[in-house]
mmCIF entry with sequence, helices, sheets and N, C-alpha, C, O atoms, coordinates in Angstrom:
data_MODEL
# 
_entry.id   MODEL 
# 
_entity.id                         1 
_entity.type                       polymer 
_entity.pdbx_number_of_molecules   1 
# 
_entity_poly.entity_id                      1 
_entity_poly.type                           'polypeptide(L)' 
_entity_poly.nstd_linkage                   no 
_entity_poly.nstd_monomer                   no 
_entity_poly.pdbx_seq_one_letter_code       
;(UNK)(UNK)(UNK)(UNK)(UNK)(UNK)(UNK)(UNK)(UNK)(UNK)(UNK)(UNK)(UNK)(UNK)(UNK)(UNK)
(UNK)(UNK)(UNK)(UNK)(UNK)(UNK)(UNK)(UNK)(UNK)(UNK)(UNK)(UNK)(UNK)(UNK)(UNK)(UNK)
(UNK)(UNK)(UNK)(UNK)(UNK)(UNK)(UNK)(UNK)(UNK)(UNK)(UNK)(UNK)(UNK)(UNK)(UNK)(UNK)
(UNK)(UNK)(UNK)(UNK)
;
_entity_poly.pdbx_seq_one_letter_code_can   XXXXXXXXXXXXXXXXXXXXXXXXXXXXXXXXXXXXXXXXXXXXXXXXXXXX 
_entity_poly.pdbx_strand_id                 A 
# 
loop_
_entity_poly_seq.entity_id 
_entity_poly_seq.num 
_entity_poly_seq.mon_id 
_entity_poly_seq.hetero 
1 1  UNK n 
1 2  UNK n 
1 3  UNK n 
1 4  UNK n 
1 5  UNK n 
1 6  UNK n 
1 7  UNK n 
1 8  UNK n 
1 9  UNK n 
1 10 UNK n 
1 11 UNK n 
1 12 UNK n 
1 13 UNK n 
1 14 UNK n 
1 15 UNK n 
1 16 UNK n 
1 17 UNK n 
1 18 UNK n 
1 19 UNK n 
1 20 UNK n 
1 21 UNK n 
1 22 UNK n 
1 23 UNK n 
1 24 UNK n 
1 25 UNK n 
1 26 UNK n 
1 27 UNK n 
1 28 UNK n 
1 29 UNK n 
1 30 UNK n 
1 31 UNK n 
1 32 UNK n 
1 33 UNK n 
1 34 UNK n 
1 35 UNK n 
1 36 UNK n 
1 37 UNK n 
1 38 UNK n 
1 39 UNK n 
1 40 UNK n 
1 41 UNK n 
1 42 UNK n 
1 43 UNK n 
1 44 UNK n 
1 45 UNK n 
1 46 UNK n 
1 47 UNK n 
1 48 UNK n 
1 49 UNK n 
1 50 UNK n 
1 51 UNK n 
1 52 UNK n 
# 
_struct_asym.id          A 
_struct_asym.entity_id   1 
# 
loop_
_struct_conf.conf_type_id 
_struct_conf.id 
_struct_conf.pdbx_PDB_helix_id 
_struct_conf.beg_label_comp_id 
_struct_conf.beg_label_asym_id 
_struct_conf.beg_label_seq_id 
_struct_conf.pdbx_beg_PDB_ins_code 
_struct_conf.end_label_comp_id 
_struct_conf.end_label_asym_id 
_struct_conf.end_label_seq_id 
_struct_conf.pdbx_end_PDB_ins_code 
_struct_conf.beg_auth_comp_id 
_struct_conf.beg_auth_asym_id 
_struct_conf.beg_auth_seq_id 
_struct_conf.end_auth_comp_id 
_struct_conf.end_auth_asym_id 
_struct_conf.end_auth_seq_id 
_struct_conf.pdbx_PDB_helix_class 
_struct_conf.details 
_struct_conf.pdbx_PDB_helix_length 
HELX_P HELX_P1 AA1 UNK A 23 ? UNK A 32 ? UNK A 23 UNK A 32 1 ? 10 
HELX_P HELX_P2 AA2 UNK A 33 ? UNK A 35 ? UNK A 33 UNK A 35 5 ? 3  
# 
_struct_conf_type.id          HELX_P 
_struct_conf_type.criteria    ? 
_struct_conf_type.reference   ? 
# 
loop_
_atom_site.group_PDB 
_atom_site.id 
_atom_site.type_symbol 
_atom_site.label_atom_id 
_atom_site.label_alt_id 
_atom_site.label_comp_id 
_atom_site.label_asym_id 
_atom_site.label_entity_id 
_atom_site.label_seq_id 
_atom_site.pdbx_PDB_ins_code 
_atom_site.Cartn_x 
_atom_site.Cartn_y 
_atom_site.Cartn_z 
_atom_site.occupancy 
_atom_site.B_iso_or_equiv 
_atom_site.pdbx_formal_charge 
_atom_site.auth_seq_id 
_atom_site.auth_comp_id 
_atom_site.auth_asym_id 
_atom_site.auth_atom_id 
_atom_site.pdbx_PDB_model_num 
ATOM 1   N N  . UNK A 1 1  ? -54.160 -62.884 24.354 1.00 0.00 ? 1  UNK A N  1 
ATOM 2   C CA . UNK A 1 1  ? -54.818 -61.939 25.219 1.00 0.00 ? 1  UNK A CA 1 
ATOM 3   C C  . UNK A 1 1  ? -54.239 -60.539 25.015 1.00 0.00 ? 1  UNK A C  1 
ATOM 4   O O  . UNK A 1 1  ? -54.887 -59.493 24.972 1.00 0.00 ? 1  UNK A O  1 
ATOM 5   N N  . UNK A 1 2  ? -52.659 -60.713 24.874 1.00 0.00 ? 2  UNK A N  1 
ATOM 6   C CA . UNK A 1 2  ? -52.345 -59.242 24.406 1.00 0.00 ? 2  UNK A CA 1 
ATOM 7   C C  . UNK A 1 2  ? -52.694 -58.192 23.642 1.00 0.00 ? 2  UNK A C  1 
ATOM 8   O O  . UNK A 1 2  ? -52.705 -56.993 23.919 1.00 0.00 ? 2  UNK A O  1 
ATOM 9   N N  . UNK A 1 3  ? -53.125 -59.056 22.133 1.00 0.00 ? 3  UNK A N  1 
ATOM 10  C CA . UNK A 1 3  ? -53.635 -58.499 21.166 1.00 0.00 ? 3  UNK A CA 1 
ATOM 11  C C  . UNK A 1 3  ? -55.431 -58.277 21.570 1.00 0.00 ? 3  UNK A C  1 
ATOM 12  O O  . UNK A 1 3  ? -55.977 -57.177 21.497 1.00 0.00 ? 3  UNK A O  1 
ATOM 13  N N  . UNK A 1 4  ? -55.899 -59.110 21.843 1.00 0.00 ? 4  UNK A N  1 
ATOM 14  C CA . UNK A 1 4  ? -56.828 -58.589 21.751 1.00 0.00 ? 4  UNK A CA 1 
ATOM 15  C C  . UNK A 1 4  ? -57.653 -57.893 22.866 1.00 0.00 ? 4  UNK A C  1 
ATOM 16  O O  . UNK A 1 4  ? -58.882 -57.875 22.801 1.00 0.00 ? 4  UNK A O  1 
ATOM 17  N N  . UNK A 1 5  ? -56.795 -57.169 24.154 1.00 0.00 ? 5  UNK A N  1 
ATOM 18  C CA . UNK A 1 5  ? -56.951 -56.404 25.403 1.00 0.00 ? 5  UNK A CA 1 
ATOM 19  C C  . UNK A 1 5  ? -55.804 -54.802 25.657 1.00 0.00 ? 5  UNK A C  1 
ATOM 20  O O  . UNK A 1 5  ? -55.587 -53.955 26.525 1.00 0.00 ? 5  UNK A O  1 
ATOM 21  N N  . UNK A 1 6  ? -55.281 -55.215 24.047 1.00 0.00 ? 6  UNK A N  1 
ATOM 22  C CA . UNK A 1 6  ? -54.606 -53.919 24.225 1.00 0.00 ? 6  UNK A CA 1 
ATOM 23  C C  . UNK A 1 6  ? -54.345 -52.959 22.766 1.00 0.00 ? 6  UNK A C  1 
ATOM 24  O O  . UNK A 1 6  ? -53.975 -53.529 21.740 1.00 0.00 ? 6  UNK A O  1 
ATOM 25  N N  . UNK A 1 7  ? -54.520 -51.834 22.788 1.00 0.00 ? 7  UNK A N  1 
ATOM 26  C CA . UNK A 1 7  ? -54.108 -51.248 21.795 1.00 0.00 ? 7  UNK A CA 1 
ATOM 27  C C  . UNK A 1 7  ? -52.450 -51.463 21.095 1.00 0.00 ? 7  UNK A C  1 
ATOM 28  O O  . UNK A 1 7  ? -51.590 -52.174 21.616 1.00 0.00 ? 7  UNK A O  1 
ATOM 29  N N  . UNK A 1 8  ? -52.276 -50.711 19.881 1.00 0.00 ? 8  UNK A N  1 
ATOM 30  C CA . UNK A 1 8  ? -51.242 -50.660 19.181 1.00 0.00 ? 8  UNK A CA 1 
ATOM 31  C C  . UNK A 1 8  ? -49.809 -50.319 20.120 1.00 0.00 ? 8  UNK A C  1 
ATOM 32  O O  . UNK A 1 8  ? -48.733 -50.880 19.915 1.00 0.00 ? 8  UNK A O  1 
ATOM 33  N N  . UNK A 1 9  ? -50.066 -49.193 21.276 1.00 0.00 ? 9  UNK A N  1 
ATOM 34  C CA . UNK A 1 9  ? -48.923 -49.224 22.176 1.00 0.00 ? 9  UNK A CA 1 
ATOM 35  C C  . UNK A 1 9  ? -48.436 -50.037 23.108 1.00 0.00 ? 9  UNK A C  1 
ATOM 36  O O  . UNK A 1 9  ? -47.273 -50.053 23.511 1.00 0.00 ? 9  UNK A O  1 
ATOM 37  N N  . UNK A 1 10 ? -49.611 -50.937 23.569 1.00 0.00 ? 10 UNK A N  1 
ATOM 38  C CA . UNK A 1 10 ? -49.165 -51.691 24.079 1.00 0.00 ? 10 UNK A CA 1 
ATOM 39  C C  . UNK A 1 10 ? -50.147 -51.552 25.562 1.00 0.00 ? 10 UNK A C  1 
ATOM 40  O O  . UNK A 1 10 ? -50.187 -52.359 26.491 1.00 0.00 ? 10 UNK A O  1 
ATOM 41  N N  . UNK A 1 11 ? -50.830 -50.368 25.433 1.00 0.00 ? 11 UNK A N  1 
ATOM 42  C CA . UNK A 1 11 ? -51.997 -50.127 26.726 1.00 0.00 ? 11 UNK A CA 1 
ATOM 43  C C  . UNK A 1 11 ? -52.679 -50.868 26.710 1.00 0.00 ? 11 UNK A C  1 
ATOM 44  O O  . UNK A 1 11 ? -52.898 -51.561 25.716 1.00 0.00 ? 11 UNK A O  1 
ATOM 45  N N  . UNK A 1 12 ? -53.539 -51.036 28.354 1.00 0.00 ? 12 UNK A N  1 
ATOM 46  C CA . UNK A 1 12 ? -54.736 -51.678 27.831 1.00 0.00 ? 12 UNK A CA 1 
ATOM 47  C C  . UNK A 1 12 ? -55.862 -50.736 27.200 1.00 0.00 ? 12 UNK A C  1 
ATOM 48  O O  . UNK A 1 12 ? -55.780 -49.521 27.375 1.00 0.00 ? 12 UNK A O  1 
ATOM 49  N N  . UNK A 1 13 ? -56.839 -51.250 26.520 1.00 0.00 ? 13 UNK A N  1 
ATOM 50  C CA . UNK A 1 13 ? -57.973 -50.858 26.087 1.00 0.00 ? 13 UNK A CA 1 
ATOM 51  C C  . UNK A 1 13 ? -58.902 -50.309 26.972 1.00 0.00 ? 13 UNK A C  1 
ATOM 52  O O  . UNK A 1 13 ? -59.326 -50.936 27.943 1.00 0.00 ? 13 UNK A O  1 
ATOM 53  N N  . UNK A 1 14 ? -59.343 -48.830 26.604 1.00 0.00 ? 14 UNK A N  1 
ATOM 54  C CA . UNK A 1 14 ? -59.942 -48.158 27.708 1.00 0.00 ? 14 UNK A CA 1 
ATOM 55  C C  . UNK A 1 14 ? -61.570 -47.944 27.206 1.00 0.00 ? 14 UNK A C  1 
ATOM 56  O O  . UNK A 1 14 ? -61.993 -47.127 26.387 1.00 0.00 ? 14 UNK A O  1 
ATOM 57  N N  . UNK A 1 15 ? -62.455 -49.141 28.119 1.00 0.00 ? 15 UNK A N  1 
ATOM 58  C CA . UNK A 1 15 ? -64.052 -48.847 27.302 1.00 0.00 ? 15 UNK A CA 1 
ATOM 59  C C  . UNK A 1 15 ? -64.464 -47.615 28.085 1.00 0.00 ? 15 UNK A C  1 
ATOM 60  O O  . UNK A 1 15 ? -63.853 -47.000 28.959 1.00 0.00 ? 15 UNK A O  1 
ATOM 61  N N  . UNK A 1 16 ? -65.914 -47.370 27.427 1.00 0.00 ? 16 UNK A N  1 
ATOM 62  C CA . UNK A 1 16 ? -66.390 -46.025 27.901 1.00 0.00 ? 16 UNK A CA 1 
ATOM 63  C C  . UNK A 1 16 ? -67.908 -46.499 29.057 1.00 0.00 ? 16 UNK A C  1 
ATOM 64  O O  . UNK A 1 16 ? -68.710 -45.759 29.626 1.00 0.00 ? 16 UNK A O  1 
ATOM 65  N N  . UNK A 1 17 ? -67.795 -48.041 29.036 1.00 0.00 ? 17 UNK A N  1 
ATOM 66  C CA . UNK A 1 17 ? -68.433 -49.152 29.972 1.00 0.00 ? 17 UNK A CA 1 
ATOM 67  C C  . UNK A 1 17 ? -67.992 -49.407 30.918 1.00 0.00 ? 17 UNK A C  1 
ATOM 68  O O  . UNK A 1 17 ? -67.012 -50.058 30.557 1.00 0.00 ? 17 UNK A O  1 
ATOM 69  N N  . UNK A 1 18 ? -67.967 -49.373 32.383 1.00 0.00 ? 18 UNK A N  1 
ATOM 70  C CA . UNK A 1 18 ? -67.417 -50.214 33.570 1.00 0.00 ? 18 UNK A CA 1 
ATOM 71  C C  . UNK A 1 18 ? -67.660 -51.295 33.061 1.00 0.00 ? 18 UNK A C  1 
ATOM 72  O O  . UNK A 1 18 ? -68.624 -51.532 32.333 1.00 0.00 ? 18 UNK A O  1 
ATOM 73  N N  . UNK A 1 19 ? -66.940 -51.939 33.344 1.00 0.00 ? 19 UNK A N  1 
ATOM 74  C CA . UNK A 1 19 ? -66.457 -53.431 33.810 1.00 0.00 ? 19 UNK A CA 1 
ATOM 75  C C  . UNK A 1 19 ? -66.660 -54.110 34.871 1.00 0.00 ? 19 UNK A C  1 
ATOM 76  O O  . UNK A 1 19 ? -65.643 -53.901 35.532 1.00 0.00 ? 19 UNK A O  1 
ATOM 77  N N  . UNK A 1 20 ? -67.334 -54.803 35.469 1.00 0.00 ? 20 UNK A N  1 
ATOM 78  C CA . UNK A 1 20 ? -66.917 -55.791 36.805 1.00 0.00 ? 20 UNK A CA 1 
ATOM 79  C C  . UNK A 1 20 ? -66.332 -56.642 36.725 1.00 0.00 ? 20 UNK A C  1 
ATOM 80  O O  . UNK A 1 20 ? -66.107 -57.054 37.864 1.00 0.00 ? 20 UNK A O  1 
ATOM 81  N N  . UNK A 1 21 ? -65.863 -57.274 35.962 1.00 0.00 ? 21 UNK A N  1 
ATOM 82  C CA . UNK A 1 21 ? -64.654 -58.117 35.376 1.00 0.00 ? 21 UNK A CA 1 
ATOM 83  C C  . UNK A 1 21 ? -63.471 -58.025 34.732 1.00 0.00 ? 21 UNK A C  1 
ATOM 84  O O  . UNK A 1 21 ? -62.739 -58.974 34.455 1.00 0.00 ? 21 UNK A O  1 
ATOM 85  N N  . UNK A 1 22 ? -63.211 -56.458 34.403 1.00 0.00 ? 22 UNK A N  1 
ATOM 86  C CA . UNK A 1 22 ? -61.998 -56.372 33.616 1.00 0.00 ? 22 UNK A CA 1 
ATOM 87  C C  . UNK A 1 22 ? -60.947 -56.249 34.814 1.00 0.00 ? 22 UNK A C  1 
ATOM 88  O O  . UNK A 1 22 ? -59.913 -56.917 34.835 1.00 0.00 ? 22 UNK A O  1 
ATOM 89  N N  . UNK A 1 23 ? -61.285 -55.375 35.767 1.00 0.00 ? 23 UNK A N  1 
ATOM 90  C CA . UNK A 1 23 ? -60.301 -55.365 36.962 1.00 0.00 ? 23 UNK A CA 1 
ATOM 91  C C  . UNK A 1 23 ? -59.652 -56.236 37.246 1.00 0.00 ? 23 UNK A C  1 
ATOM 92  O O  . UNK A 1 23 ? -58.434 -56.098 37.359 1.00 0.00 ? 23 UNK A O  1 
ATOM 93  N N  . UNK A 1 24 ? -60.308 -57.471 37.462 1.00 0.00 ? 24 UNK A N  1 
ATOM 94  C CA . UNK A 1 24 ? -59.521 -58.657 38.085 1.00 0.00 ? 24 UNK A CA 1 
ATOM 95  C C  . UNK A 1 24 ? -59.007 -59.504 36.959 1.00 0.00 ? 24 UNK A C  1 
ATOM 96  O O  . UNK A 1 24 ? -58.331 -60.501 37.211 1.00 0.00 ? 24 UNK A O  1 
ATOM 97  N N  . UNK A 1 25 ? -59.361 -59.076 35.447 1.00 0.00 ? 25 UNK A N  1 
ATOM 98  C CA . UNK A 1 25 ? -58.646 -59.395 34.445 1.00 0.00 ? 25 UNK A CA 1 
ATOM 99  C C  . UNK A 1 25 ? -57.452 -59.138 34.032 1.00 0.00 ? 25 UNK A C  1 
ATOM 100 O O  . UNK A 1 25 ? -56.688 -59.872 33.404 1.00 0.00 ? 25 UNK A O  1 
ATOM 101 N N  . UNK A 1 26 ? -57.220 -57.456 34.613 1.00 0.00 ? 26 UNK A N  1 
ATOM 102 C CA . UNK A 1 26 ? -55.825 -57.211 34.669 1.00 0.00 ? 26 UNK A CA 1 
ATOM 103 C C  . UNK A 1 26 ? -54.766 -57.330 35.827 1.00 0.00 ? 26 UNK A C  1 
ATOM 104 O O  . UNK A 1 26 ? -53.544 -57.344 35.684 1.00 0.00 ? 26 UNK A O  1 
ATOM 105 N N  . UNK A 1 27 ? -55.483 -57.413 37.017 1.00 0.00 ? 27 UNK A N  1 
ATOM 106 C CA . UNK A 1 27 ? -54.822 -58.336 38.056 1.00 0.00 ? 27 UNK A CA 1 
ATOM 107 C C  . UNK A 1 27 ? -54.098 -59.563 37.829 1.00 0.00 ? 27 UNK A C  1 
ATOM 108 O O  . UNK A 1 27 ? -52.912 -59.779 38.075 1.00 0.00 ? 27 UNK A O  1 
ATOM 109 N N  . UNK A 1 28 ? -55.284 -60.635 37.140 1.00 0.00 ? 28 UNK A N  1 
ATOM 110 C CA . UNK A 1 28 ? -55.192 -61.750 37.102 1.00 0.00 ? 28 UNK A CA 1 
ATOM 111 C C  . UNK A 1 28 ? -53.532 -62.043 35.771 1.00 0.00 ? 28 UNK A C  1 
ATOM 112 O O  . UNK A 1 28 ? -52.595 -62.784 36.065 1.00 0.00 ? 28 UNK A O  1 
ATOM 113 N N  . UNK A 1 29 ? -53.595 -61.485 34.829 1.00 0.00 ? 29 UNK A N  1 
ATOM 114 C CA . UNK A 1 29 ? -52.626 -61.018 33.961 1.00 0.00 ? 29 UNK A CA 1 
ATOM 115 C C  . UNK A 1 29 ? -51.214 -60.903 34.551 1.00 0.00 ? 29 UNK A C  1 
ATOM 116 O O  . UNK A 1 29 ? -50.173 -61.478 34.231 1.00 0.00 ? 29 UNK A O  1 
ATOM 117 N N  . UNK A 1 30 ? -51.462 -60.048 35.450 1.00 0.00 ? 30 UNK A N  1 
ATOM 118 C CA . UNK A 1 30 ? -49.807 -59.486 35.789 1.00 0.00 ? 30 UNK A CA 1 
ATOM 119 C C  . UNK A 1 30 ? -49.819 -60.296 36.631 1.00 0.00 ? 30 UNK A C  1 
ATOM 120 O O  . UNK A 1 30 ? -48.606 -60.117 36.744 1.00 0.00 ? 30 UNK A O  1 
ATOM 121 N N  . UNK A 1 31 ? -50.073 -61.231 37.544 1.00 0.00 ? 31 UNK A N  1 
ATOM 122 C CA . UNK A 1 31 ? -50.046 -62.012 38.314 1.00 0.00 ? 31 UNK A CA 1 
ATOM 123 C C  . UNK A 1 31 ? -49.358 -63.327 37.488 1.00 0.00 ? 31 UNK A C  1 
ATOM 124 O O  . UNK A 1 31 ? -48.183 -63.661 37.644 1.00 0.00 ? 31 UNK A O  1 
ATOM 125 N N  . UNK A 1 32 ? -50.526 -64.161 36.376 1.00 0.00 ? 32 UNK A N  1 
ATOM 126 C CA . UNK A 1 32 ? -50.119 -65.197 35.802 1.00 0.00 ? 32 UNK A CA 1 
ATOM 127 C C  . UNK A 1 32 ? -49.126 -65.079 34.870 1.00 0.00 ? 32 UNK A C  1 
ATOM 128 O O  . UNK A 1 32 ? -48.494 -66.053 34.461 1.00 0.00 ? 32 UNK A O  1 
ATOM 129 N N  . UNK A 1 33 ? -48.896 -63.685 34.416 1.00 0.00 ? 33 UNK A N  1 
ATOM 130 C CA . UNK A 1 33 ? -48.317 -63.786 32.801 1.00 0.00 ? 33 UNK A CA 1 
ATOM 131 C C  . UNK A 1 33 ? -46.961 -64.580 33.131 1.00 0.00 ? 33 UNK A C  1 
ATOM 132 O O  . UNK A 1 33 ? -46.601 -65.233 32.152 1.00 0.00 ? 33 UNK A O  1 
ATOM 133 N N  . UNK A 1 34 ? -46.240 -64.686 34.069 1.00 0.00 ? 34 UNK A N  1 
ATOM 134 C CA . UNK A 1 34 ? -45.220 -65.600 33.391 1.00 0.00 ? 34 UNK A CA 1 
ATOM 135 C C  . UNK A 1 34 ? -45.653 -67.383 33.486 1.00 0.00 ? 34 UNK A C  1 
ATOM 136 O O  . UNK A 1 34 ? -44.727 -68.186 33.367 1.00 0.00 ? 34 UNK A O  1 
ATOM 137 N N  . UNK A 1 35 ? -46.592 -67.725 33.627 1.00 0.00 ? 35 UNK A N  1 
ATOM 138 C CA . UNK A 1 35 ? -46.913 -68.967 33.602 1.00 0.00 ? 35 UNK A CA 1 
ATOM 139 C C  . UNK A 1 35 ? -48.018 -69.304 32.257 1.00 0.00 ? 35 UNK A C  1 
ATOM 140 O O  . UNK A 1 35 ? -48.542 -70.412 32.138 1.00 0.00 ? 35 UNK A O  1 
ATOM 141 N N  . UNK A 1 36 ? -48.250 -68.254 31.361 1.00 0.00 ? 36 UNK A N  1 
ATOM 142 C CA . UNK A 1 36 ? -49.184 -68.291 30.418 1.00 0.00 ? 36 UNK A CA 1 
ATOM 143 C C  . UNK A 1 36 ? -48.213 -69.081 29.038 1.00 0.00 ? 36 UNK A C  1 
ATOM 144 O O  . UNK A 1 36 ? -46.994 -69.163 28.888 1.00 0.00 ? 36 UNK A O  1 
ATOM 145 N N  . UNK A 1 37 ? -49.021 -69.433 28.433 1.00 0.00 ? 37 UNK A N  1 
ATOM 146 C CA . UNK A 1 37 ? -48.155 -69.942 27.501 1.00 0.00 ? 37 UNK A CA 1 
ATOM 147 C C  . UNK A 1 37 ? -49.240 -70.949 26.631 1.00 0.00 ? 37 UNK A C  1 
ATOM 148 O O  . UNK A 1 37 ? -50.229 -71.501 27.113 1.00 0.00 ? 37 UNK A O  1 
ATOM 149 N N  . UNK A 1 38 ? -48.761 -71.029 25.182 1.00 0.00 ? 38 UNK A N  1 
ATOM 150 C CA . UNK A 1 38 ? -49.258 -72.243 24.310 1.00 0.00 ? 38 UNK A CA 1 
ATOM 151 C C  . UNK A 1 38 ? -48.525 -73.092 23.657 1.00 0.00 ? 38 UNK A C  1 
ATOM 152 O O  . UNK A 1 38 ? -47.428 -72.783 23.192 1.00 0.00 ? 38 UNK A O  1 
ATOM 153 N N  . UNK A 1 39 ? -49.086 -74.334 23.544 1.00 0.00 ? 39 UNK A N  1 
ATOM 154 C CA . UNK A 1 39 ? -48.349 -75.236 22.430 1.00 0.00 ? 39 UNK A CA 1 
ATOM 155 C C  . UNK A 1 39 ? -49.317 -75.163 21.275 1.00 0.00 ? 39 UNK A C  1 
ATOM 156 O O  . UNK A 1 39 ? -50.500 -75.484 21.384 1.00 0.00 ? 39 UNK A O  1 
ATOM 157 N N  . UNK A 1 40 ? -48.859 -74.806 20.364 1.00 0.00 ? 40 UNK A N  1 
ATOM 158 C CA . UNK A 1 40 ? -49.666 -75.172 19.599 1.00 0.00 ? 40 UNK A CA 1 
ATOM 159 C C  . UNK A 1 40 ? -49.215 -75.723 18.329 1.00 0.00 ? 40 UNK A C  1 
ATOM 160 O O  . UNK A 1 40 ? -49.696 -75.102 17.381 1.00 0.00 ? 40 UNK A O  1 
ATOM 161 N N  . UNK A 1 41 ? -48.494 -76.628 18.016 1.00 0.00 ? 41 UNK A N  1 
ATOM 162 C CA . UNK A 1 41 ? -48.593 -77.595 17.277 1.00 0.00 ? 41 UNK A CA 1 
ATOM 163 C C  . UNK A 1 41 ? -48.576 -77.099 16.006 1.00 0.00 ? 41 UNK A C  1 
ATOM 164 O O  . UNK A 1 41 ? -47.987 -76.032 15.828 1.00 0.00 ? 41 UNK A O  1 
ATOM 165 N N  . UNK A 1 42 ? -49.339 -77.903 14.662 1.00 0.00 ? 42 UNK A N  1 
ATOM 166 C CA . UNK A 1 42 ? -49.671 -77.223 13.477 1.00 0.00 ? 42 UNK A CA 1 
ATOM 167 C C  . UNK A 1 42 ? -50.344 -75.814 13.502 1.00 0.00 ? 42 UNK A C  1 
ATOM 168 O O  . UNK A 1 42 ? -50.203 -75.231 12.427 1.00 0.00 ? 42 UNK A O  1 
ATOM 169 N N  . UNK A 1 43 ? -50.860 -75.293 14.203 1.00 0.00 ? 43 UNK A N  1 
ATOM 170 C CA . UNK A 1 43 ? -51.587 -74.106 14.590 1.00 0.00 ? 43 UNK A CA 1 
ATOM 171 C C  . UNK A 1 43 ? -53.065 -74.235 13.593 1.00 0.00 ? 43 UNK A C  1 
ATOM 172 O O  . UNK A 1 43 ? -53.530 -73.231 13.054 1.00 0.00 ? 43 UNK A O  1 
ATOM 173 N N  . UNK A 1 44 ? -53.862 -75.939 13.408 1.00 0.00 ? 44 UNK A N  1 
ATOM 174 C CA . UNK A 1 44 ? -54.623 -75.607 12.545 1.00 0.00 ? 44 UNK A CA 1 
ATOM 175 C C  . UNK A 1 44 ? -56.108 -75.856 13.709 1.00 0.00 ? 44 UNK A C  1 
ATOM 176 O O  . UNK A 1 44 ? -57.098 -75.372 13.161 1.00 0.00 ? 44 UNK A O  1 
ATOM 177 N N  . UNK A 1 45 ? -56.334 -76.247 14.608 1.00 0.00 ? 45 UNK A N  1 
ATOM 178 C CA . UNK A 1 45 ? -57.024 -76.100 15.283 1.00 0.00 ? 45 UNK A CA 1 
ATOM 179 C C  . UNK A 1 45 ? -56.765 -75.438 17.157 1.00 0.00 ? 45 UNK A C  1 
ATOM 180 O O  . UNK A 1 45 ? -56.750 -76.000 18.252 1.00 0.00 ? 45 UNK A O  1 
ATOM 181 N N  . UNK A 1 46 ? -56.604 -74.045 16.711 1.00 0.00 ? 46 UNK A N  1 
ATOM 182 C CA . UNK A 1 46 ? -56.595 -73.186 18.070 1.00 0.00 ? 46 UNK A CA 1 
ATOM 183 C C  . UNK A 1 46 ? -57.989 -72.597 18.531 1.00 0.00 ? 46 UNK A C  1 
ATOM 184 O O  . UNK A 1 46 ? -58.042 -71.591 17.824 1.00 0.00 ? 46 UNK A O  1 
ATOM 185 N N  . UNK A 1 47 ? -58.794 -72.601 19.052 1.00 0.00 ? 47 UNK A N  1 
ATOM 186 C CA . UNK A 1 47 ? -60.140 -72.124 20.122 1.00 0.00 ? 47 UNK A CA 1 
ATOM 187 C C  . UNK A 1 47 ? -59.413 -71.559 21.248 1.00 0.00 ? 47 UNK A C  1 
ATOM 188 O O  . UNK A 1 47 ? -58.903 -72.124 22.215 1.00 0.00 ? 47 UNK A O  1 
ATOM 189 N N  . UNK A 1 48 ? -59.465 -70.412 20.949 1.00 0.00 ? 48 UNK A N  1 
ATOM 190 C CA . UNK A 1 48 ? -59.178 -69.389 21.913 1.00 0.00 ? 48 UNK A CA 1 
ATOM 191 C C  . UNK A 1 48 ? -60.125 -69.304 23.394 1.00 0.00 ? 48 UNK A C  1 
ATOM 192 O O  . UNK A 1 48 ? -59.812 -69.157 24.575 1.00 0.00 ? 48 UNK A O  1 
ATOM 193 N N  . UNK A 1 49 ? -61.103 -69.434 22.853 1.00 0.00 ? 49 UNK A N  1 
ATOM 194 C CA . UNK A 1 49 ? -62.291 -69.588 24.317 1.00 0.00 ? 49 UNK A CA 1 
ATOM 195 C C  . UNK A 1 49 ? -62.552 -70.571 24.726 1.00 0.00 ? 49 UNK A C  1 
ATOM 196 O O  . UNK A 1 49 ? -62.969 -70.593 25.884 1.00 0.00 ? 49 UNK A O  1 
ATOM 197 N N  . UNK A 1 50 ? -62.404 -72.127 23.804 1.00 0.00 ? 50 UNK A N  1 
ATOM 198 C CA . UNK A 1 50 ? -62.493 -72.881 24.621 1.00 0.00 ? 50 UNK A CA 1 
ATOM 199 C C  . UNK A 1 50 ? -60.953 -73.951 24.625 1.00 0.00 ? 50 UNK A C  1 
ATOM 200 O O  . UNK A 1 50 ? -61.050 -75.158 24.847 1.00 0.00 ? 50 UNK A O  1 
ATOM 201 N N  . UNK A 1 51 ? -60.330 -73.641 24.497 1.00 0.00 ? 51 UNK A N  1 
ATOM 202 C CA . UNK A 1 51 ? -58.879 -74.975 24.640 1.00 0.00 ? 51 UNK A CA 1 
ATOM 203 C C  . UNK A 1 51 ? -58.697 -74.391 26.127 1.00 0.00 ? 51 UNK A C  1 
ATOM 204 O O  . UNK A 1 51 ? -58.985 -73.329 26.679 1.00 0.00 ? 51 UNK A O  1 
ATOM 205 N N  . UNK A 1 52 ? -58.139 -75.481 26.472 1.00 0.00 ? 52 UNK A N  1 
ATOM 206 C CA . UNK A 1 52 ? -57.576 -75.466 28.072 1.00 0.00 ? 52 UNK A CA 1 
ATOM 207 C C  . UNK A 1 52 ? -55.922 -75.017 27.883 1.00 0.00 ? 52 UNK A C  1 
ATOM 208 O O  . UNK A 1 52 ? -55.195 -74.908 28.871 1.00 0.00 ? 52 UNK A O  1 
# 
C-alpha cells in the first residue's frame, strides 16, 4: 500500500479528483498500520486485491 499510495518522499499522493474514499483510507492506515503485515512464502503467487 505504501508504494503504491505514496510518492518517492514518502507523501501521500495528491489527485486533482476528490475522493470519497481516500479519506478514510488514510485514516484507516494510520490506525491499522501496525497490525498490517504479509507472509508470503515463495512470493510466487501474491494478489494484492484479492488475498486475505
Amino acid at each position: 500500500m505504501h508504494a503504491k499510495f505514496t510518492n518517492k518522499a514518502g507523501d501521500f499522493i495528491r489527485y486533482h479528483k476528490k475522493s470519497t474514499i481516500w479519506p478514510g483510507i488514510k485514516l484507516a492506515t494510520s490506525i491499522n498500520r501496525p497490525y498490517m503485515g504479509w507472509l508470503i512464502g515463495n512470493g510466487a503467487n501474491i494478489d494484492f486485491w484479492r488475498d486475505i
